[in-house]
C-alpha positions in Angstrom: 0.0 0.0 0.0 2.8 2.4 0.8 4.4 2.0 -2.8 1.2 2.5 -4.3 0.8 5.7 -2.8 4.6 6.9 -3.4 3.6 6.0 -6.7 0.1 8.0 -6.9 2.0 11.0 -5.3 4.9 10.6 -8.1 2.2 11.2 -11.0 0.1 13.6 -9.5 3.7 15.8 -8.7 5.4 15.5 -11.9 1.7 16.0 -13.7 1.3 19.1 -11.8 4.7 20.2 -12.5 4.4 19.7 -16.1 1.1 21.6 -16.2 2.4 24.7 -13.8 5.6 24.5 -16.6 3.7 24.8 -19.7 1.0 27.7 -17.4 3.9 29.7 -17.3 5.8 29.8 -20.8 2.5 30.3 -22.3 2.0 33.4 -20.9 6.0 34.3 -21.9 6.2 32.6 -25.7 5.9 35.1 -27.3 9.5 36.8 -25.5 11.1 33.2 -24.5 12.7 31.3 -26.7 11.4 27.8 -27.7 14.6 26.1 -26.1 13.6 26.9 -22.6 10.2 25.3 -22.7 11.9 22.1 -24.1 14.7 22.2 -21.6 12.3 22.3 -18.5 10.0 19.8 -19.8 13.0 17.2 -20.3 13.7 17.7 -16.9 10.4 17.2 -15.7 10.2 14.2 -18.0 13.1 12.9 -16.0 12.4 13.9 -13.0 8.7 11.8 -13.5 11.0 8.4 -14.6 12.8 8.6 -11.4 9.4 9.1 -9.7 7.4 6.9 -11.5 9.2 4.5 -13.7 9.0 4.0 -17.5 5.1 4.7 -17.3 5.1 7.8 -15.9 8.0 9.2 -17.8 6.8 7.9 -21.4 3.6 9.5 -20.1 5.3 12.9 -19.6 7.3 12.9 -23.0 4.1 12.1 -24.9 2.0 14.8 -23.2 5.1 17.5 -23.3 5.3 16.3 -27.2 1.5 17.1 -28.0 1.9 20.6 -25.7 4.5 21.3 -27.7 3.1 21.3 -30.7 -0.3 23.0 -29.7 0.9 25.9 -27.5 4.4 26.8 -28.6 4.6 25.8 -32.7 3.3 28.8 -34.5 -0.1 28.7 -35.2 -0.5 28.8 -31.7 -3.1 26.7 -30.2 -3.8 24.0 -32.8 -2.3 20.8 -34.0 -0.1 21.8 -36.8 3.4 21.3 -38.4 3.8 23.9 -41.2 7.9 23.6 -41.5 9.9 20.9 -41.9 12.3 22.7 -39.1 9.6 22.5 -36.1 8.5 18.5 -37.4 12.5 18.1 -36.4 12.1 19.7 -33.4 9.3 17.9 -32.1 10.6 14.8 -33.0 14.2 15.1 -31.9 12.2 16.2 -28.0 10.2 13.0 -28.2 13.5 10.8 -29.0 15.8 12.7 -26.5 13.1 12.4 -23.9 12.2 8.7 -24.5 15.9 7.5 -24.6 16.8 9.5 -21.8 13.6 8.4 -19.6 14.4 4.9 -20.6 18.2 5.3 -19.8 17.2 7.0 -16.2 15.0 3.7 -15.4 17.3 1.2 -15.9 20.3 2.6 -14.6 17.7 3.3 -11.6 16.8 -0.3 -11.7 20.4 -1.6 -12.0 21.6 0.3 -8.8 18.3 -0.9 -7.3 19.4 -4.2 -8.4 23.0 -3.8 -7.3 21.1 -2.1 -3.7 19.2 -5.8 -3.2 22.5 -7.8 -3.9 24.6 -5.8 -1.3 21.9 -6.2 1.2 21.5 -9.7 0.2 25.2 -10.6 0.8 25.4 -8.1 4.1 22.3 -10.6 5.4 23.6 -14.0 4.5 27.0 -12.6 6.3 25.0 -11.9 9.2 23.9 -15.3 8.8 26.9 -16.8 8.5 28.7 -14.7 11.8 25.2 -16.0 13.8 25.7 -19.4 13.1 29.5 -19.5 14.2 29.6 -17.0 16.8 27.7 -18.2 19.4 28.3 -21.2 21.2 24.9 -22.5 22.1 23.4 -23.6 18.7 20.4 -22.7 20.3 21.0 -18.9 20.6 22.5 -18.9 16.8 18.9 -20.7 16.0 17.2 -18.0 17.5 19.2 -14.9 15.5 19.0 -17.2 12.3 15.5 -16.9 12.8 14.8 -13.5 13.8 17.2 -12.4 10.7 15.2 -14.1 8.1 11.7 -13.1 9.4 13.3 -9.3 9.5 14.8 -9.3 5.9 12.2 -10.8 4.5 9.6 -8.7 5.9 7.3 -11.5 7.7 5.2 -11.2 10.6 6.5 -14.9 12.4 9.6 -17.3 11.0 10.0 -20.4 12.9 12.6 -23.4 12.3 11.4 -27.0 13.3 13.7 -29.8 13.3 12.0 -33.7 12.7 12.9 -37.1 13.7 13.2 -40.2 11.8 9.3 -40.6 12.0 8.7 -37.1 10.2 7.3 -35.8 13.3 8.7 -31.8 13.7 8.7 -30.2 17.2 9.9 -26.0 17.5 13.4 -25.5 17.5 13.4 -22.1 17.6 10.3 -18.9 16.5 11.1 -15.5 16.2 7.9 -13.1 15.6 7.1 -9.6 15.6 5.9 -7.7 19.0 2.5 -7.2 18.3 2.1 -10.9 16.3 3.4 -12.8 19.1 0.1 -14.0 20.1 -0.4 -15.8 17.1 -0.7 -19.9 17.2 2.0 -21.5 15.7 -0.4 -24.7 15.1 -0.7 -23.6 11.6 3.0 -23.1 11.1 3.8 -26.7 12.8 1.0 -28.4 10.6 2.4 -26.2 7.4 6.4 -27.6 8.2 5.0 -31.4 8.6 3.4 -31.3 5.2 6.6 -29.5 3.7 8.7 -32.4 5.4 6.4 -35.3 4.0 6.3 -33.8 0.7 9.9 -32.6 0.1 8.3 -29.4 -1.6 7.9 -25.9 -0.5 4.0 -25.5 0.7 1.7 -22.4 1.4 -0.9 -22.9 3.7 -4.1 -20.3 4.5 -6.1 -20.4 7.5 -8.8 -22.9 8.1 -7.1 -25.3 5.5 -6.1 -29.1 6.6 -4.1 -29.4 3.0 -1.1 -27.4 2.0 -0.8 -26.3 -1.7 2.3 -27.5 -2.8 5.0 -24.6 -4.7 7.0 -27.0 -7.3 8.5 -24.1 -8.8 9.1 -21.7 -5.8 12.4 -19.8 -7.4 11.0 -19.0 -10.7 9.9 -15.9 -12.2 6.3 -17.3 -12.7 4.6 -16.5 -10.5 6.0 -13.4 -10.9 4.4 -13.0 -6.9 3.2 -15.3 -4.2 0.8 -14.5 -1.9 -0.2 -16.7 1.1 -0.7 -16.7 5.2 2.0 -19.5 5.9 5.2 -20.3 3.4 7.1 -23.9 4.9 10.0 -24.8 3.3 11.8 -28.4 3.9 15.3 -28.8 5.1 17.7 -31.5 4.2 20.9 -32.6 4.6 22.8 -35.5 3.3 19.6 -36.5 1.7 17.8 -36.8 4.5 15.1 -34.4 5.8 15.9 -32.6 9.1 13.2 -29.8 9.3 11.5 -26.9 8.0 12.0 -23.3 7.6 8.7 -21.6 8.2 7.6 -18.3 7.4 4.2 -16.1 8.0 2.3 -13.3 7.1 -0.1 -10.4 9.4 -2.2 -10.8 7.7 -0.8 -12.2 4.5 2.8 -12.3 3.0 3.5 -11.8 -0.4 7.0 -12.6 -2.2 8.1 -11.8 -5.3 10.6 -14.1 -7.5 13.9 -12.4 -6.5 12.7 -12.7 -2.4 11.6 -16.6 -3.0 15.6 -17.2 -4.2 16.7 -15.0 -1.3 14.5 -17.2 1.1 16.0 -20.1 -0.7 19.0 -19.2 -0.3 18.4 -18.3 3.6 17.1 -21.7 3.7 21.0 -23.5 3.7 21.6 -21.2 6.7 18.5 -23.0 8.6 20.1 -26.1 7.6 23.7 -25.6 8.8 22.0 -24.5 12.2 19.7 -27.3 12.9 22.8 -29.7 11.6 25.0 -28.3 14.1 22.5 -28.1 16.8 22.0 -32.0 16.4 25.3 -32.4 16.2 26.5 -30.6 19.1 23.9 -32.6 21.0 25.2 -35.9 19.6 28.8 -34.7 20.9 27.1 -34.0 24.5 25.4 -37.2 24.2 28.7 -38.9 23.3 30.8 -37.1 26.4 28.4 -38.2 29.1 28.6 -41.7 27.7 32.0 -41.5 28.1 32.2 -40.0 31.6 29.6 -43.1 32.5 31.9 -46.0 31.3 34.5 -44.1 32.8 32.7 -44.1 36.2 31.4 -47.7 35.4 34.7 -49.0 34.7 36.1 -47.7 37.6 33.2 -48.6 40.0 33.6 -52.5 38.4 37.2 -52.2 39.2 36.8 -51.3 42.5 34.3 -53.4 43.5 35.7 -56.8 41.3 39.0 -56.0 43.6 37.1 -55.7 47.0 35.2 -58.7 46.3 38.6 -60.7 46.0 39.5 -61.0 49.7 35.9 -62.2 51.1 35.6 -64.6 48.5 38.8 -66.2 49.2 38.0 -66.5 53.0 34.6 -67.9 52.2 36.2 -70.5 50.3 39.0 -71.5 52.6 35.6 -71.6 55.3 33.7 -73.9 53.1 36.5 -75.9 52.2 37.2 -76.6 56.0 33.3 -77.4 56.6 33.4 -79.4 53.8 36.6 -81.4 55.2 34.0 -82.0 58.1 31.2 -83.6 56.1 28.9 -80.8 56.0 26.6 -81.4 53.0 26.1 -78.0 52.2 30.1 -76.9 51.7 30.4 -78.5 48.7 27.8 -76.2 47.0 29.2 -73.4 49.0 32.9 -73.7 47.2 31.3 -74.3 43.7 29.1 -70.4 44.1 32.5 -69.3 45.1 34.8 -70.3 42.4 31.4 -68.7 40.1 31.7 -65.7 41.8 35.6 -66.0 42.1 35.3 -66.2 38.0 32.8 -63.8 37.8 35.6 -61.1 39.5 38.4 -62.4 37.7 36.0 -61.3 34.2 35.4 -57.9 35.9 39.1 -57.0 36.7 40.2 -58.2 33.0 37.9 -56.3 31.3 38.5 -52.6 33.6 42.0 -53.3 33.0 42.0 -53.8 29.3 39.8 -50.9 28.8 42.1 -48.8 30.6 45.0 -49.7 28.7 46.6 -51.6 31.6 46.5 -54.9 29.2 50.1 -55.9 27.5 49.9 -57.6 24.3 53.2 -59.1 22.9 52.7 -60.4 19.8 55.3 -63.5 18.7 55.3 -66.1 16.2 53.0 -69.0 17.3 51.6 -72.4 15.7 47.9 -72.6 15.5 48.3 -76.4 16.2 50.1 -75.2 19.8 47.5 -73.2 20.3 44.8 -75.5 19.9 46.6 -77.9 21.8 46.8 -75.9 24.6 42.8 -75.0 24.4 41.8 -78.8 24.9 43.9 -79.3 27.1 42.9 -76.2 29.0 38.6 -77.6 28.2 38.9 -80.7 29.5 37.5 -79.7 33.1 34.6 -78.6 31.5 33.5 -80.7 28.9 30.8 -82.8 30.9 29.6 -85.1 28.7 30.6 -83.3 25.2 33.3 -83.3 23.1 35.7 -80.6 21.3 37.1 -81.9 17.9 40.1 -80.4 16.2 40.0 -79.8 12.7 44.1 -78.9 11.8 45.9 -79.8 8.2 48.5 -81.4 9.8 49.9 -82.5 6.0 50.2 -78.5 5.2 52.7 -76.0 5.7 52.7 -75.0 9.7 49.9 -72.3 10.7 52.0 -69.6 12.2 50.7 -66.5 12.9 52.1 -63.2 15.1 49.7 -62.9 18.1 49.8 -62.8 21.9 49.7 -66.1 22.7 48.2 -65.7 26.2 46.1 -63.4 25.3 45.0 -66.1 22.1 44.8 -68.8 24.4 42.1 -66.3 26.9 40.2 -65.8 23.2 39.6 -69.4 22.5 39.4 -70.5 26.0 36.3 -68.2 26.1 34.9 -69.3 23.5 34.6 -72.8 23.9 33.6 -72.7 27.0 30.9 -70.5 25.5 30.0 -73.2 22.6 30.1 -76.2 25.7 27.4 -73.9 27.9 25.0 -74.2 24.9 25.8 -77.4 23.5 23.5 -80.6 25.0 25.7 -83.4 26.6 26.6 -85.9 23.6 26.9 -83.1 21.5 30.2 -81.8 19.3 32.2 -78.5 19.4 34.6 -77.8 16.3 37.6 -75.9 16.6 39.3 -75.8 13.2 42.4 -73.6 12.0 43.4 -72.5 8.4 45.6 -70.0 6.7 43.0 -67.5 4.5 45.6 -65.2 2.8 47.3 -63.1 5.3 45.3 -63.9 8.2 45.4 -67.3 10.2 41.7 -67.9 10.8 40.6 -70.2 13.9 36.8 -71.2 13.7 34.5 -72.4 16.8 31.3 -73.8 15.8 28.6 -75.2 17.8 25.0 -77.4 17.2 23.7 -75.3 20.1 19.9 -73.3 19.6 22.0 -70.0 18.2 21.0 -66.5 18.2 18.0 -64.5 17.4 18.6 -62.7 14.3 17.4 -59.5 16.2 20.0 -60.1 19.0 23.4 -61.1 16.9 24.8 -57.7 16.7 24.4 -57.4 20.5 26.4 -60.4 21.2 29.8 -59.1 21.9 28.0 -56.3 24.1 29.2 -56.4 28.2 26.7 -58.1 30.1 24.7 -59.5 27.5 22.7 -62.8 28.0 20.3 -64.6 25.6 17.2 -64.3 26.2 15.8 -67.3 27.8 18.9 -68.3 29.8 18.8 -68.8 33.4 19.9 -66.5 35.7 21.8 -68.1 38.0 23.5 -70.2 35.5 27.0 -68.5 37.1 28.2 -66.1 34.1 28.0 -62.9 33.7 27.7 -62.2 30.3 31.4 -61.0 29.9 33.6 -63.8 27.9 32.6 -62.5 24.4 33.1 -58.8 25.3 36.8 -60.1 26.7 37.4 -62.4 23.8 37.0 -59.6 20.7 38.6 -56.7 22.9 41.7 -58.9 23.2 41.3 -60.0 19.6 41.4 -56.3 18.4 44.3 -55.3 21.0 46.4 -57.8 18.4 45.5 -55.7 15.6 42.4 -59.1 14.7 38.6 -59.7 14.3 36.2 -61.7 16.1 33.0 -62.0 14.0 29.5 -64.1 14.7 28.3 -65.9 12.2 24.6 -68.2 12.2 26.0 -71.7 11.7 24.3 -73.5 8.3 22.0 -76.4 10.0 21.9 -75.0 13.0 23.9 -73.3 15.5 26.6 -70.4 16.4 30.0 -69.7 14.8 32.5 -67.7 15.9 35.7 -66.1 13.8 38.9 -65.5 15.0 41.2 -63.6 12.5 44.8 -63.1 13.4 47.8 -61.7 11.2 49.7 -64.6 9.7 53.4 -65.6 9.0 55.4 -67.1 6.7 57.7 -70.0 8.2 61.3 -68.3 6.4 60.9 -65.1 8.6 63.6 -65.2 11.0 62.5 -62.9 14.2 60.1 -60.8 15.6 61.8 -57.4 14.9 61.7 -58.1 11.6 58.0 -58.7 11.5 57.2 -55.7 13.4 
């Protein structure tokens, strides 16, 4: 409405001017030269293009033109040409005025152009100081948004971030003082719609649909006019909110403001990114600080636990000595719980770095030697069955062989807990290019598809098994932290037919190296 009244004023201004002009050298033509008369109309022809644009000042050129000729080309007051010398005249006034008017409006409109672009950039640097300048992404959301809504000239500008369901909740709404009251249901129902659709989307009141905008940065419309403008956000190919703008009552954006808004839009983006990010990073510290306290706590406690344990052993071993029927069970809870520590201490100490590995070169059939050996208290009923090529080259491999030993240890004891008496465990070793590759396999019932990445997680138990069964759920977690220590793998597989398998890779060797140093 302002413009249209600068632009009422303009013409009524200029009009009068040209009339008051020609009002006075009509009562002086007679004395005054012709030149004058054309000289202050070509101003006021000017002076109307800056005013008024190209309309008013071909208007003014036209209308000086046909005043011209009627009040100050002899005859006077009459439409008339009678020499060729005043046709000229009137001519050459009429060019001059209409080149020059359209000269004045686009060098007008290229500075206005040239205006927009350095106001453009001085926002978007704005932007970009708000989004690294504060250290809350919060605050920098709020700025983001209160820059937007001011440059673009909206009543409300909200930014909503979504979840992987598409649901979008506030992140941060700047609005005017006196449109604060407005409901920002519309502009919440408007976002979801733009973050479903992947389009821009205008919304007016009392409308449950959104209209979608699938060409929102050309020229055509050459305007858009609507209550609630929602843009969707994305990053990496994912959507991660909206950028929401709104009208009192209505906002209307031409072609060169939609690309600005776009163009605004990337800013909303790197702020909701960072704001998720710098809550992932929080997230990721206070996980830290927890295993820290945890591991610390399990330490602690694992090492307390040692010295009761031992004297309630040595107790029930006496009592037991005496015939007491109950010792027996008592020593058995013991060496569980006595196991149980040992777990607790091996795992704080490897995760706080106090574990040595020293790789050397081993044979995978000393290795699995030593693990049969080492299983034979607790096979109880079952049976583990080596599977080595004793007709090929050696197996050697660089590892710890401790460390190795602990690995398959835990892991056959793990395949015998779910194995049924009768039943077979296979332990078989191979060379697979660089790696030596030991393999334990059991018939037992497995693992739940939905559970197999969780396997190797502290404390974890299968759902189903008994509680008191005496472990805690920490040989597996043990087993692939000192497999990685060596610079290995430890992977779970579902065994074909039935069953679990588990993977142990280690670096290999050839036979012809001579020592260690070498190898490392």
């Amino acid at each position: 409405m302002t413009s249209r009244r600068a632009l009422a004023i303009g013409w009524a201004t200029w009009s009068g001017l040209l009339l008051l002009a020609t009002t006075l050298f009509v009562q002086t033509r007679d004395s005054t030269d012709l030149a004058y008369a054309v000289l202050t109309m070509i101003l006021i022809v000017l002076g109307g293009s800056i005013a008024g644009g190209r309309g008013l000042g071909f208007t003014l050129a036209v209308t000086s033109f046909v005043l011209i000729d009627y009040y100050f080309q002899q005859p006077y007051n009459r439409f008339s040409v009678n020499k060729p010398h005043d046709a000229v005249v009137l001519l050459a006034f009429l060019a001059t005025a209409g080149v020059a008017t359209d000269l004045l409006v686009r060098a007008r409109q290229e500075a206005d152009a040239a205006r927009q672009r350095t106001d453009e950039v001085q926002t978007l640097a704005r932007l970009g100081a708000a989004t690294l300048r504060h250290a809350s992404p919060d605050a920098a959301l709020d700025e983001l948004a209160g820059l937007v809504r001011e440059t673009i000239g909206a009543a409300v500008c909200s930014i909503l971030r979504c979840d992987d369901t598409g649901d979008v909740t506030l992140a941060s709404r700047s609005a005017a003082g006196e449109t604060t009251s407005l409901d920002p249901r519309l502009e919440m129902r408007a976002a979801a719609q733009a973050v479903e659709r992947g389009v821009p989307v205008t919304l007016m009141a009392g409308q449950e649909t959104a209209h979608d905008v699938t060409r929102f940065t050309d020229n055509d419309p050459p305007s858009l006019t609507t209550l609630v403008l929602a843009l969707p956000l994305s990053a990496n190919e994912r959507a991660i909110g909206a950028l929401v703008v709104r009208g009192d009552p209505m906002l209307t954006l031409d072609a060169a403001r939609r690309r600005f808004l776009a163009a605004l839009s990337y800013y909303a983006t790197l702020g909701l990114e960072r704001a998720r990010l710098f809550a992932e990073a929080a997230h990721a510290d206070a996980l830290r600080e927890a295993n820290r306290a945890k591991d610390e706590i399990l330490a602690s406690v694992s090492h307390d636990l040692r010295t009761p344990l031992t004297t309630i052993k040595v107790l029930a071993q006496g009592a037991e000595s005496r015939g007491e029927p109950s010792a027996p069970a008592i020593v058995e809870q013991a060496d569980r719980l006595a196991r149980m520590v040992r777990d607790l201490l091996e795992l704080s100490r490897i995760r706080a770095g106090g574990s040595v590995v020293s790789p050397e070169l081993n044979t995978a059939e000393d290795l699995v030697g030593a693990a049969l050996r080492q299983a034979q208290g607790i096979l109880d009923g079952r049976v583990v069955v080596p599977h080595v090529d004793l007709d090929s080259p050696v197996l050697v491999g660089t590892f710890d062989f401790v460390h190795t030993l602990r690995i398959i240890g835990n892991l056959i004891e793990n395949a015998l807990r779910y194995t049924p008496p009768g039943g077979v465990v296979d332990l078989r070793a191979r060379r697979d290019g660089a790696e030596l590759v030991f393999v334990v396999a059991d018939r037992g019932a497995g693992v739940p598809q939905s559970e197999a990445a969780r396997i190797f997680d502290v404390f974890y138990r299968p759902a189903g098994a008994v509680p008191d069964s005496g472990h805690a759920g920490l040989g597996l977690s043990i087993a692939r932290t000192l497999a990685e220590l060596q610079g290995g793998t430890l992977a779970y597989a579902s065994r074909p037919g039935g069953g679990s398998e588990f993977t142990l890779r280690l670096p290999a060797a050839d036979v012809g190296e001579p020592s260690v140093d070498e190898l490392t």
